[in-house]
N, C-alpha and C positions, 0 to 999 in steps of 0.2 A: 504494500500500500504506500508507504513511505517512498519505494525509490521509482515506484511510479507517476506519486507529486511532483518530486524533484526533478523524473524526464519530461514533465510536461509545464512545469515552471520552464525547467532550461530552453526546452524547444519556443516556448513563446518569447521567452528574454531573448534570441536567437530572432525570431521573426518579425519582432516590434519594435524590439531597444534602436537599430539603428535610425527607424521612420523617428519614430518617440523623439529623440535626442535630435535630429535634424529639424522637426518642430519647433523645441527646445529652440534651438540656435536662430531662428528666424526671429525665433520673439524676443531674447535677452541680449542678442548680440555679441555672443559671447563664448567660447568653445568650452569652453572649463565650467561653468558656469550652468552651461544646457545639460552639460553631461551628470552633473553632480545632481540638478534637478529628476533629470530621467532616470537616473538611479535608487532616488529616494520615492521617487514614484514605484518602481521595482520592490524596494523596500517596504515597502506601506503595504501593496497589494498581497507580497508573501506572509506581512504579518497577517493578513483577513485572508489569504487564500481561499480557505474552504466557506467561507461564507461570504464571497464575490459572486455575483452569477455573472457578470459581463467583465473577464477582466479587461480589455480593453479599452473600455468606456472607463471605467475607474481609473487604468493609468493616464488617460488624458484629462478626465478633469482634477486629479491628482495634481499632472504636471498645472494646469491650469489655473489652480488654484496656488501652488507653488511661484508660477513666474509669477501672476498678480504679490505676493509678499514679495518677490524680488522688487517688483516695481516701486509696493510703498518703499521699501528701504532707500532706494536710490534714490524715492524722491526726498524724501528724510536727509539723505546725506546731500543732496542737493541743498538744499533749504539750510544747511546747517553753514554749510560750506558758503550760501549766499551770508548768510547772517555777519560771517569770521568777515568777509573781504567785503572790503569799503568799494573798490573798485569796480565789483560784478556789479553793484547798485548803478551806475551808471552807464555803462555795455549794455546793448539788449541782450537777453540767454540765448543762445541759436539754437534753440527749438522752436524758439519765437520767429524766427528769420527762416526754419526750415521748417513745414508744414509736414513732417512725415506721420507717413499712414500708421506708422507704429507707435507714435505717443499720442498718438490725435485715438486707437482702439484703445491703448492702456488710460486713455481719460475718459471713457464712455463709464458710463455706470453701469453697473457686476451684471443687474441681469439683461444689459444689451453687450455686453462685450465678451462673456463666456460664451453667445451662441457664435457671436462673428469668429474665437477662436478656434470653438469647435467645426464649424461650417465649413469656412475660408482657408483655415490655417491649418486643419488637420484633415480638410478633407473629406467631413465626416455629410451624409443624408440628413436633412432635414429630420426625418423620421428616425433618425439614430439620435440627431441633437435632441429630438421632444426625448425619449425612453431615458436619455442619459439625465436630462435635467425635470425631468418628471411634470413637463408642460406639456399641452396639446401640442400639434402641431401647426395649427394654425395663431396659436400661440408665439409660437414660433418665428414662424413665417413673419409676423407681424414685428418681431423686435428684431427680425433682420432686416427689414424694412426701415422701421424707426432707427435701427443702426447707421445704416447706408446715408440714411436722410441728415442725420448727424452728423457723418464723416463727411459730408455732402459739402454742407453748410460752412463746415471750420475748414474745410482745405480752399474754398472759395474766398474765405472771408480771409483766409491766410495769405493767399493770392494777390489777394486785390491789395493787401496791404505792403506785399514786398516792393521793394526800389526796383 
């Protein structure tokens, strides 16, 4: 029973880890970083193993939920790091100057930006984002709409306001 677990852990950490972890890397920017994330998603799942029904589903909003705390921290150490230096008060931040699609998803709020993760960034069916987040699907459907509409908005307003 036991080394049966372990060859079908293996075989999935074999078939997922490297999708997982290049997910990982698209959203933190970072190779060390995604890897350590996707790993601890690994970890979490083998602690629930037997009472996971989708592990798949679980290591992505795992990881998902994982980069989101990456994000608060960097913003955290952002903001601290503005606070220390007199001189960033005056420079705009270039995230202000670059509109990218990746901090403009990390500032949507949790339940429009976990489905654009899951959707867009992993790939995943509509109908696998409702089961994993336990919404309809037209639920669904609707805050990736409202998502779009958002990223819509700030990458135009961002636009119009660059030199």
């Amino acid at each position: 029973m036991k080394r049966s677990r372990e060859k079908a852990a293996s075989e999935l950490f074999a078939a997922l880890y490297p999708r997982l972890a290049g997910w990982c890397r698209r959203l933190v920017d970072d190779d060390e970083t995604a890897h350590e994330i996707a790993s601890e998603a690994f970890t979490r799942l083998w602690a629930r193993w037997t009472s996971v029904e989708e592990p798949r589903g679980f290591l992505y909003v795992t990881a998902a939920n994982l980069v989101r705390d990456h994000w608060r921290k960097l913003e955290r150490e952002r903001r601290a790091l503005h606070r220390v230096t007199s001189e960033a008060a005056v420079r705009p931040h270039p995230e202000q100057a670059d509109p990218s699609v990746r901090l403009l998803v990390q500032a949507l709020p949790e339940r429009l930006r976990v489905p654009i993760l899951l959707h867009y960034y992993a790939d995943m069916p509509v109908r696998e984002v409702s089961a994993l987040t336990g919404r309809k699907e037209g639920t669904v459907k609707a805050d990736l709409h409202a998502a779009r509409e958002l990223l819509r908005v700030h990458l135009r307003r961002s636009l119009d306001h660059t030199p």
